[in-house]
GUKE-167698 format. One record per residue (C-alpha): x, y, z; residue in one letter; residue number from 0. Coordinates in steps of 0.25 Angstrom, whole numbers, plus 2048, in hexadecimal, padded with zeros to 3 digits. Example, Ala and Ser with C-alpha at 12.3 -4.5 7.8 and 13.67 -1.06 7.14 Angstrom:
// residues 2
{x->831 y->7EE z->81F residu->a num->0}
{x->837 y->7FC z->81D residu->s num->1}
// end
This chain:
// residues 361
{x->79D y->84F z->817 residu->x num->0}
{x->796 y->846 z->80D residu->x num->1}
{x->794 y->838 z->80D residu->x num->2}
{x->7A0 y->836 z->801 residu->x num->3}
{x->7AA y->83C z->809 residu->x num->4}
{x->7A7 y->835 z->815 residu->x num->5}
{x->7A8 y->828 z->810 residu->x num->6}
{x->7B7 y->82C z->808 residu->x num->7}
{x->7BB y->831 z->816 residu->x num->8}
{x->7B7 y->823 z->81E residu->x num->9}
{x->7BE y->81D z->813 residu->x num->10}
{x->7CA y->824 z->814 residu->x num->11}
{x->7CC y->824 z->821 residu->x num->12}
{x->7C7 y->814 z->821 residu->x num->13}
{x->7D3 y->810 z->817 residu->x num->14}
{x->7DC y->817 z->81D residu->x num->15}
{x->7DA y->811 z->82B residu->x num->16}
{x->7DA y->804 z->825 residu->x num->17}
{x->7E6 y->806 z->81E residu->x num->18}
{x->7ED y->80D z->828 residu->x num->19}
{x->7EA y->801 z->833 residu->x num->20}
{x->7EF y->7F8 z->82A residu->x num->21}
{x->7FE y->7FF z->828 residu->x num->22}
{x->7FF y->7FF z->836 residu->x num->23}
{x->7FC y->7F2 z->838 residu->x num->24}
{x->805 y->7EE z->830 residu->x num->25}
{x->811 y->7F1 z->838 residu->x num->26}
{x->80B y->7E5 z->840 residu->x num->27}
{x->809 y->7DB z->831 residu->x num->28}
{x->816 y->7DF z->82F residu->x num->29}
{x->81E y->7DA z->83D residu->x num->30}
{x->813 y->7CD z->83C residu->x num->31}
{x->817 y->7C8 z->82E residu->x num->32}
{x->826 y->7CC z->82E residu->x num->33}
{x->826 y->7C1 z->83B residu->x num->34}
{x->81D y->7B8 z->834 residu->x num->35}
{x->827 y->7B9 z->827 residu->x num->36}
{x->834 y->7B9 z->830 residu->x num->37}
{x->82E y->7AC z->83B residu->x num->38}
{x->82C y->7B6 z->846 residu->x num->39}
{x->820 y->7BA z->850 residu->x num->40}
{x->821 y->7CA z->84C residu->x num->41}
{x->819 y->7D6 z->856 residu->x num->42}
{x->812 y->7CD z->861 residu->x num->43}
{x->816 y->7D6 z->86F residu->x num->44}
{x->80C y->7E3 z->86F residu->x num->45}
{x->801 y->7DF z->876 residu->x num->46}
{x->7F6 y->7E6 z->87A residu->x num->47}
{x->7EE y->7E0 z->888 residu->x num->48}
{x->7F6 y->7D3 z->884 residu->x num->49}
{x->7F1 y->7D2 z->878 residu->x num->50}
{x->7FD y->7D4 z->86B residu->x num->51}
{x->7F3 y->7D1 z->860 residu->x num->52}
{x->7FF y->7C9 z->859 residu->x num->53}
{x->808 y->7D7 z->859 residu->x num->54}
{x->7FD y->7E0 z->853 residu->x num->55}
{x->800 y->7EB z->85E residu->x num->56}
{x->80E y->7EC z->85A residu->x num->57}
{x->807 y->7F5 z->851 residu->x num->58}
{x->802 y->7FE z->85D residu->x num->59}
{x->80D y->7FC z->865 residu->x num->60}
{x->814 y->803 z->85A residu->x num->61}
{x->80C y->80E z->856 residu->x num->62}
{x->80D y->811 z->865 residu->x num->63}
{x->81C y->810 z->866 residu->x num->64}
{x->81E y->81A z->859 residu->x num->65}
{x->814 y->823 z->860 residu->x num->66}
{x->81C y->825 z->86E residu->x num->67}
{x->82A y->824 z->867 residu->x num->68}
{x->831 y->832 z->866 residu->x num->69}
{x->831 y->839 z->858 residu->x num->70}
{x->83E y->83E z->856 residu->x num->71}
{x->842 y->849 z->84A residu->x num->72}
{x->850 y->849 z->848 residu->x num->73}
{x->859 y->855 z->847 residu->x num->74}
{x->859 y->85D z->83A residu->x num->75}
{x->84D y->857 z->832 residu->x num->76}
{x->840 y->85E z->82E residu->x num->77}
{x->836 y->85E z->837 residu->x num->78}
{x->82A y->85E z->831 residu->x num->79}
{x->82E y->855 z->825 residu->x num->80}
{x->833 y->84D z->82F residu->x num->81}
{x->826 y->84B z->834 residu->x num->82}
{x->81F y->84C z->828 residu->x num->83}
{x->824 y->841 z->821 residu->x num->84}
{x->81E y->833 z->829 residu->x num->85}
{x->810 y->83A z->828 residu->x num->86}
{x->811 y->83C z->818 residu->x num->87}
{x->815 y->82E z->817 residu->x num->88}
{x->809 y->828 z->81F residu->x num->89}
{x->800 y->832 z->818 residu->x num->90}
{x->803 y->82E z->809 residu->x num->91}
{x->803 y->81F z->80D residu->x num->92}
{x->7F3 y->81F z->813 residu->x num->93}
{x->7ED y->829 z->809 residu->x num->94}
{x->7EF y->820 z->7FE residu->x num->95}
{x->7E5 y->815 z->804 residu->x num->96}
{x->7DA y->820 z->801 residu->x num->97}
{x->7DB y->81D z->7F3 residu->x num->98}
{x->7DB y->80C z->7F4 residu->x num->99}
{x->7CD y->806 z->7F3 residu->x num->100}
{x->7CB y->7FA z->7FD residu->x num->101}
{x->7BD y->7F7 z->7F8 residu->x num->102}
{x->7B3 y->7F9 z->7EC residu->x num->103}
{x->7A6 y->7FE z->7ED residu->x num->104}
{x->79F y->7FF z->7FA residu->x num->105}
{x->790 y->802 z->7F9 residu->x num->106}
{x->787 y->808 z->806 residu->x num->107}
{x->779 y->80F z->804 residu->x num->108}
{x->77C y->80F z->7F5 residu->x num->109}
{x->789 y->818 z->7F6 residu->x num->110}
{x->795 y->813 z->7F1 residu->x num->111}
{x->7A1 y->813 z->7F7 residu->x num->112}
{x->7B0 y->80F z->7F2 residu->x num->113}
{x->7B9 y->80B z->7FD residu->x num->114}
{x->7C4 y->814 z->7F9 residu->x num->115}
{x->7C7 y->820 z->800 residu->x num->116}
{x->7CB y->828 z->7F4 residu->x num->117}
{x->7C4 y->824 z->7E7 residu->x num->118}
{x->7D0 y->829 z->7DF residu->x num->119}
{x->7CF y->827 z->7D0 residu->x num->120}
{x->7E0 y->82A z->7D1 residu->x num->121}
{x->7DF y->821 z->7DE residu->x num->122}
{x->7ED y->819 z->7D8 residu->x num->123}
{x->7F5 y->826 z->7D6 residu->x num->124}
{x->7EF y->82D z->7E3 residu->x num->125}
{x->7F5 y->821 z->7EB residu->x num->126}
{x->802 y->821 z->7E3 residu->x num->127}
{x->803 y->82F z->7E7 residu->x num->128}
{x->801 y->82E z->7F6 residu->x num->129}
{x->80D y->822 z->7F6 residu->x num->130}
{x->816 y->82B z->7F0 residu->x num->131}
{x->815 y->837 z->7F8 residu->x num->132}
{x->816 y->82E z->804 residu->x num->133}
{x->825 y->82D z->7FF residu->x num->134}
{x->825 y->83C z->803 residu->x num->135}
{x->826 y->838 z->813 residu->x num->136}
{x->833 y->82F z->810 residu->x num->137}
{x->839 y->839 z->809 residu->x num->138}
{x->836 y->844 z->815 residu->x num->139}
{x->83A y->83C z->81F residu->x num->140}
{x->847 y->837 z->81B residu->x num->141}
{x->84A y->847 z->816 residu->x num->142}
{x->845 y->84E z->822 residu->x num->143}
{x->84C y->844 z->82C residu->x num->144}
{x->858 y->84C z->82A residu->x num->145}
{x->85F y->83D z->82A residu->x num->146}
{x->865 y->838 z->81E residu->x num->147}
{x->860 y->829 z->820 residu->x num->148}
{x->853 y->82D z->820 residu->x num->149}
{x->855 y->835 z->813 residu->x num->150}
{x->85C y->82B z->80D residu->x num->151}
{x->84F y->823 z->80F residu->x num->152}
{x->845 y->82D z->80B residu->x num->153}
{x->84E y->82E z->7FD residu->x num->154}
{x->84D y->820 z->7FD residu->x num->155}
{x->83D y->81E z->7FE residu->x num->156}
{x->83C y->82B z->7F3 residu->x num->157}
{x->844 y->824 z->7EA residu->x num->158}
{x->83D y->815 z->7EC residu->x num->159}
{x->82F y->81E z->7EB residu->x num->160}
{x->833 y->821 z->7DB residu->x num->161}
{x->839 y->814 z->7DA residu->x num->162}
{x->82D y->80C z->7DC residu->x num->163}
{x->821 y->814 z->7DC residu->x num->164}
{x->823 y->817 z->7CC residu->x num->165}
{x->823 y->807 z->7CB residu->x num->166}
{x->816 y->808 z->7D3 residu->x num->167}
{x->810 y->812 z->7CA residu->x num->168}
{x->815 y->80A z->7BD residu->x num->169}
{x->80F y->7FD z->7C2 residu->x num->170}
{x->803 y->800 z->7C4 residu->x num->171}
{x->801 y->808 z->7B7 residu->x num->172}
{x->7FE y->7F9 z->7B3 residu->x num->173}
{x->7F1 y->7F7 z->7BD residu->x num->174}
{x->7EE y->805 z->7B7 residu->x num->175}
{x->7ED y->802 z->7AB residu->x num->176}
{x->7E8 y->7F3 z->7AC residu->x num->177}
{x->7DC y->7F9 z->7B2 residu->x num->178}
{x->7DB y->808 z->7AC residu->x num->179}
{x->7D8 y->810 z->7BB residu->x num->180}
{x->7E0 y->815 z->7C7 residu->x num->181}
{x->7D3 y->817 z->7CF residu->x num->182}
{x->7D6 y->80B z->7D9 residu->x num->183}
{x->7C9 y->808 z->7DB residu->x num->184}
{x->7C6 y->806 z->7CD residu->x num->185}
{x->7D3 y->7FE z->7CB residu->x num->186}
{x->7CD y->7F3 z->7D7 residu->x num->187}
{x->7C1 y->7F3 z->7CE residu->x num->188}
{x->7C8 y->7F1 z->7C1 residu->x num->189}
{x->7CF y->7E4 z->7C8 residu->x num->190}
{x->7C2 y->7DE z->7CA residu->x num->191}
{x->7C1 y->7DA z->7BB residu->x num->192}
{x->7C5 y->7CB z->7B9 residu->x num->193}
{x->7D0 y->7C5 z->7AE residu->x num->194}
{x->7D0 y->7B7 z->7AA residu->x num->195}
{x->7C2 y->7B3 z->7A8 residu->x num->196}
{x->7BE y->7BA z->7B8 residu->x num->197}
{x->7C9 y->7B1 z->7BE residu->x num->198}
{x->7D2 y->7BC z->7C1 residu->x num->199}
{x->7D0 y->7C9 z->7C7 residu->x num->200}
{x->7D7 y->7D5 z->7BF residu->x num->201}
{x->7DF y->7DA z->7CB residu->x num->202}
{x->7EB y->7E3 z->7C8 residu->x num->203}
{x->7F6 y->7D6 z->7CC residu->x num->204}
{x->7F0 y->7CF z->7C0 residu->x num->205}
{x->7EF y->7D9 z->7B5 residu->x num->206}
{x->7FD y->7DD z->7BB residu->x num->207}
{x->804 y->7D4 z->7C2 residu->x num->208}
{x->811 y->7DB z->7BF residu->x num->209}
{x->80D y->7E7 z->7C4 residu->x num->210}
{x->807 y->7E2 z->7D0 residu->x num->211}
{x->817 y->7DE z->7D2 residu->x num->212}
{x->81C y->7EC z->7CF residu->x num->213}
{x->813 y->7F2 z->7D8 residu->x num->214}
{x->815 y->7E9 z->7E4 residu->x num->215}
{x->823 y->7EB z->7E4 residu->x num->216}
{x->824 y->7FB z->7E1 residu->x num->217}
{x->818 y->7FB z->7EA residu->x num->218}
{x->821 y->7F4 z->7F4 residu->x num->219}
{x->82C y->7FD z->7F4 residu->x num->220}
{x->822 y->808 z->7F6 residu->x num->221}
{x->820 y->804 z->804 residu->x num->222}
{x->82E y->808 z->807 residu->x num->223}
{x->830 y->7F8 z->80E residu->x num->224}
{x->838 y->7EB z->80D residu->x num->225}
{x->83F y->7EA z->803 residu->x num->226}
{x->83C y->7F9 z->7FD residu->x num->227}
{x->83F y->7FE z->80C residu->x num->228}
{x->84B y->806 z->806 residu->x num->229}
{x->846 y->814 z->80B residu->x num->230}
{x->847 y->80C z->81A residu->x num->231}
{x->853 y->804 z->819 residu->x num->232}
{x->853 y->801 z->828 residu->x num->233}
{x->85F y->7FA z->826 residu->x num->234}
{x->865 y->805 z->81D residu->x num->235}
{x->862 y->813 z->81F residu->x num->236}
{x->856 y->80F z->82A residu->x num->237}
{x->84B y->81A z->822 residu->x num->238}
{x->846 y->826 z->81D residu->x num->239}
{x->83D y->825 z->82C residu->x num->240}
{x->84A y->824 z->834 residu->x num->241}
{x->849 y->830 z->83B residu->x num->242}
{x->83B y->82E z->83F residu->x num->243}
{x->835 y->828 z->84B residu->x num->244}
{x->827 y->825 z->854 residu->x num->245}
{x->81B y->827 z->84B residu->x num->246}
{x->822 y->82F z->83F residu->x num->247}
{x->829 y->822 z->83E residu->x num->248}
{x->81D y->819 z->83F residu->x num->249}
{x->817 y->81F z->833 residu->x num->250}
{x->822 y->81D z->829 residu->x num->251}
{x->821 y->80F z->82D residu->x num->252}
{x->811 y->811 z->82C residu->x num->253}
{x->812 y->817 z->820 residu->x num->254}
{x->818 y->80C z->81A residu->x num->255}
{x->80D y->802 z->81E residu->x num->256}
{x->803 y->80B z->81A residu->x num->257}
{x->80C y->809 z->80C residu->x num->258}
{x->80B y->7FA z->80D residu->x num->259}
{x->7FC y->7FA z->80C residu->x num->260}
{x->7FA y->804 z->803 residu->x num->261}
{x->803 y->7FC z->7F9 residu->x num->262}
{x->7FA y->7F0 z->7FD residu->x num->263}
{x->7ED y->7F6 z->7FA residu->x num->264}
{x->7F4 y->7FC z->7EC residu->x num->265}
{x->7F8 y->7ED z->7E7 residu->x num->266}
{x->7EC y->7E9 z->7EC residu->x num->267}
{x->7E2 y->7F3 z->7E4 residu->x num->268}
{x->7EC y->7F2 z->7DA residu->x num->269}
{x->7EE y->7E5 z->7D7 residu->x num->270}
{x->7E5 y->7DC z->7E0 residu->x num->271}
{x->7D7 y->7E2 z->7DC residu->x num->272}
{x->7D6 y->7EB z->7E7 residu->x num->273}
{x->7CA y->7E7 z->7F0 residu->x num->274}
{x->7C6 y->7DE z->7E3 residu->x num->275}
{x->7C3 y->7D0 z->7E7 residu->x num->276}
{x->7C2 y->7C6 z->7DC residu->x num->277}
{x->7B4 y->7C4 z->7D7 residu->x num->278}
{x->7AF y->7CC z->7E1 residu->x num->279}
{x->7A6 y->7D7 z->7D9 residu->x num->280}
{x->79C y->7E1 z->7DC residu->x num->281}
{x->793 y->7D8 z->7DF residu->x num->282}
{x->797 y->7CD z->7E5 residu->x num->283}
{x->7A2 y->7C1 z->7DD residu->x num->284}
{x->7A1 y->7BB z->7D1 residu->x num->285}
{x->7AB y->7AF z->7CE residu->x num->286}
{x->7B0 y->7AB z->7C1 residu->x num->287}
{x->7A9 y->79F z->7C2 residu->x num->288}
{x->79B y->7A6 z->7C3 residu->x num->289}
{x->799 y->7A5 z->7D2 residu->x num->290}
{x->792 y->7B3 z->7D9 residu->x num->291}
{x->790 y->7B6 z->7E4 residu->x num->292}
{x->789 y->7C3 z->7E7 residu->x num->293}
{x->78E y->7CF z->7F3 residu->x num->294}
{x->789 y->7DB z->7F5 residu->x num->295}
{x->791 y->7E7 z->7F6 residu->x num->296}
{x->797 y->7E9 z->805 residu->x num->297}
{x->79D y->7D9 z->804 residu->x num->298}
{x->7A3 y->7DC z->7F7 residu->x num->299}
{x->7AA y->7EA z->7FD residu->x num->300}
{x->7AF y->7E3 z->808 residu->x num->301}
{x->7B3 y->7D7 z->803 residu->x num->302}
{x->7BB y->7E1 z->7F9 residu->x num->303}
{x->7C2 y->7E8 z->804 residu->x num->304}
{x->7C6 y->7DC z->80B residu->x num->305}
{x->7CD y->7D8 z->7FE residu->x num->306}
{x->7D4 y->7E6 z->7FD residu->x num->307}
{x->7DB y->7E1 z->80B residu->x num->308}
{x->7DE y->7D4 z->80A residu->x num->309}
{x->7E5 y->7D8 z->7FB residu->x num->310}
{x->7EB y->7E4 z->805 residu->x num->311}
{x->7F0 y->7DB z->80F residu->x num->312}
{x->7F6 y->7CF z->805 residu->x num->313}
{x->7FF y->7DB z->7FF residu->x num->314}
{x->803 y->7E1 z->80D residu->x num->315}
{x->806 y->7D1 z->811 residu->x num->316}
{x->80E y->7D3 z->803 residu->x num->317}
{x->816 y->7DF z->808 residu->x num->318}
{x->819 y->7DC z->815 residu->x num->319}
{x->81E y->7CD z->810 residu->x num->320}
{x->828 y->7D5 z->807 residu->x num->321}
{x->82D y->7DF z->811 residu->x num->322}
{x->832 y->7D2 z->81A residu->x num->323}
{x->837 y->7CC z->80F residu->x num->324}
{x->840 y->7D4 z->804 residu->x num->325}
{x->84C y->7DA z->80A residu->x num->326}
{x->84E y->7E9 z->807 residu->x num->327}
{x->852 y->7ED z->7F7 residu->x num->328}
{x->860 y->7F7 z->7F7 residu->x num->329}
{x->85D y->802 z->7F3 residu->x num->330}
{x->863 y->801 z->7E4 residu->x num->331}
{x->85A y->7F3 z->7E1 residu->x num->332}
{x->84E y->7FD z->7E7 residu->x num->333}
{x->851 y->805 z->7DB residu->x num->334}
{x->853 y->7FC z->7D1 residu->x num->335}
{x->848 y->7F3 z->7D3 residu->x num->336}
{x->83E y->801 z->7D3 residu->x num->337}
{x->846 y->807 z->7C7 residu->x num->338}
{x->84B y->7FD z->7BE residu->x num->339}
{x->842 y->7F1 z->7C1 residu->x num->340}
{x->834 y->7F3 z->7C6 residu->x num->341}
{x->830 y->801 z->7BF residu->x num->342}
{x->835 y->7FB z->7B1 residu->x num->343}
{x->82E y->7EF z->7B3 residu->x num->344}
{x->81F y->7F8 z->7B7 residu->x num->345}
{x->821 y->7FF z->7AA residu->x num->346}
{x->823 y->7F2 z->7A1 residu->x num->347}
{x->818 y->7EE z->7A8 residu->x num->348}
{x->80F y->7FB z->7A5 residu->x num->349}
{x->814 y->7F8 z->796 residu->x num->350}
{x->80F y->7EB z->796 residu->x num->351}
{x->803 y->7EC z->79B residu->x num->352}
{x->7FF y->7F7 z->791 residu->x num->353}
{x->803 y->7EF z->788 residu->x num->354}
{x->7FA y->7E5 z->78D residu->x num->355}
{x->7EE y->7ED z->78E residu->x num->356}
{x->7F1 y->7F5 z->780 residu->x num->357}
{x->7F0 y->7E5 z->77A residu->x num->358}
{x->7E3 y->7E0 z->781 residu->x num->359}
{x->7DD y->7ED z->77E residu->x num->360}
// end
């Protein structure tokens, strides 16, 4: 095994650890700021040897209860696609982190090593892929639940998948062709440019603010939650998983988490400079005012990552502040605002800015 595939391997399973901690604790994030948001204490009774951790073991009391709980098939559906279809969802939501970079360059005993678990020169449309075969596990489970609810749901999410992710795709097309590349890390690189004299960092948000909008929202309604939870519906037709229970169950609801961050880390590569940090370069920062102050290598890698989470977090703060706050779209508004409003919009705004950039050349 050589040294090259040893270090992808770390890697890989390093990101998706991280990444797949963070999803789960989540569903703790999200019982703490709905009470924060609605005046209330939230999760604070799981204790372990007295100590509840301000409710963070709600998340093992969980995982615990899920595992112990009896998983029922119902009569008449399809076994194996029954069972199939939680494990696809979780799949195609974690293997698209191995193509987000959440550093630069780290150098050890002169080899160079970029933390990105698959350097991908198509690493945009390699994710955009995995989120839309992901959609195949809503549309299994609610067909082989044998329950017409559950397929009624798994319609729903198909449909909302086409609705928004060609808005997806449309509004990025403007990042794409701001900064000539789908390779992510090489777009996180291209955002370390300055405009305005070296004031302003040329992040994504500030060549394409409008995008940035587009995206958020269609990037939103991919997560399949409040107030694109229409494939749910709790209150409606109670979800394409409402035949499911125990674990099978917990990883639809993981999957969905997992979703969240992989949304955040996209608007955060996309938009937010990635691990960028301003005036931060290879050597250490230099301010528009002439200041420098000199880093070696390893600072500079760290201090990139650590910007890559705090940019991950703010968005995941984002998400889950929208979730407990807009109520649920019907189904009709759903559709129009993908069809007749926001995909529109992200082609005027590929027009526009080839326009821009056919006229400053």
């Amino acid at each position: 095994m050589t040294e090259d595939l040893i270090i992808k391997l770390i890697l890989s399973a390093g990101t998706l650890f991280i990444m797949f901690n963070i999803a789960g604790l989540l569903t703790w994030v999200e019982r703490k700021q709905s009470a924060v948001m609605q005046d209330r204490i939230g999760a604070n009774r799981a204790s372990i040897l007295g100590f509840k951790a301000m409710g963070l073991f709600h998340a093992l009391a969980d995982v615990l209860k899920m595992l112990s709980k009896e998983e029922f098939i119902p009569e008449g559906a399809n076994k194996f696609l029954f069972n199939l279809a939680p494990y696809l969802s979780v799949v195609f939501a974690l293997v698209g982190f191995a193509a987000i970079p959440i550093g630069g360059a780290l150098v050890l005993n002169n080899h160079v090593i970029q933390l990105q678990a698959a350097n991908l020169n198509i690493a945009l449309i390699y994710i955009f892929a995995m989120m839309s075969m992901g959609i195949y596990g809503v549309v299994l489970a609610g067909f082989s639940s044998n329950n017409n609810y559950a397929f009624l749901g798994g319609m729903r999410g198909a449909a909302q998948m086409i609705a928004y992710e060609i808005t997806m795709g449309a509004a990025i097309m403007g990042v794409i062709m701001v900064f000539n590349t789908i390779d992510l890390q090489a777009l996180d690189r291209a955002q370390g440019a300055y405009m305005l004299g070296g004031w302003l960092p040329k992040w994504g948000v500030f060549v394409q603010p409008l995008a940035f909008f587009l995206f958020l929202t269609a990037a939103t309604a991919e997560t399949k939650r409040t107030p694109f939870d229409l494939p749910e519906g709790e209150s409606e037709i109670i979800g394409y998983f409402v035949e499911y229970s125990g674990m099978k169950f917990g990883m639809f609801f993981l999957a969905d988490l997992v979703e969240t961050v992989l949304v955040a880390a996209l608007m955060t590569t996309l938009f937010f400079g990635g691990w960028q940090v301003p005036y931060l370069h290879p050597d250490g920062f230099y301010f528009p005012w002439g200041a420098h102050v000199a880093l070696s290598n390893l600072p500079v890698v760290i201090l990139g990552v650590l910007s890559f989470f705090i940019k991950a977090a703010f968005f995941i703060w984002l998400l889950m502040a929208i979730r407990w706050t807009l109520p649920r779209f019907r189904y009709d508004q759903l559709m129009n605002l993908g069809w007749k409003i926001l995909l529109p919009v992200s082609l005027i705004n590929i027009a526009v800015t080839a326009a821009v950039i056919t006229l400053l050349g």
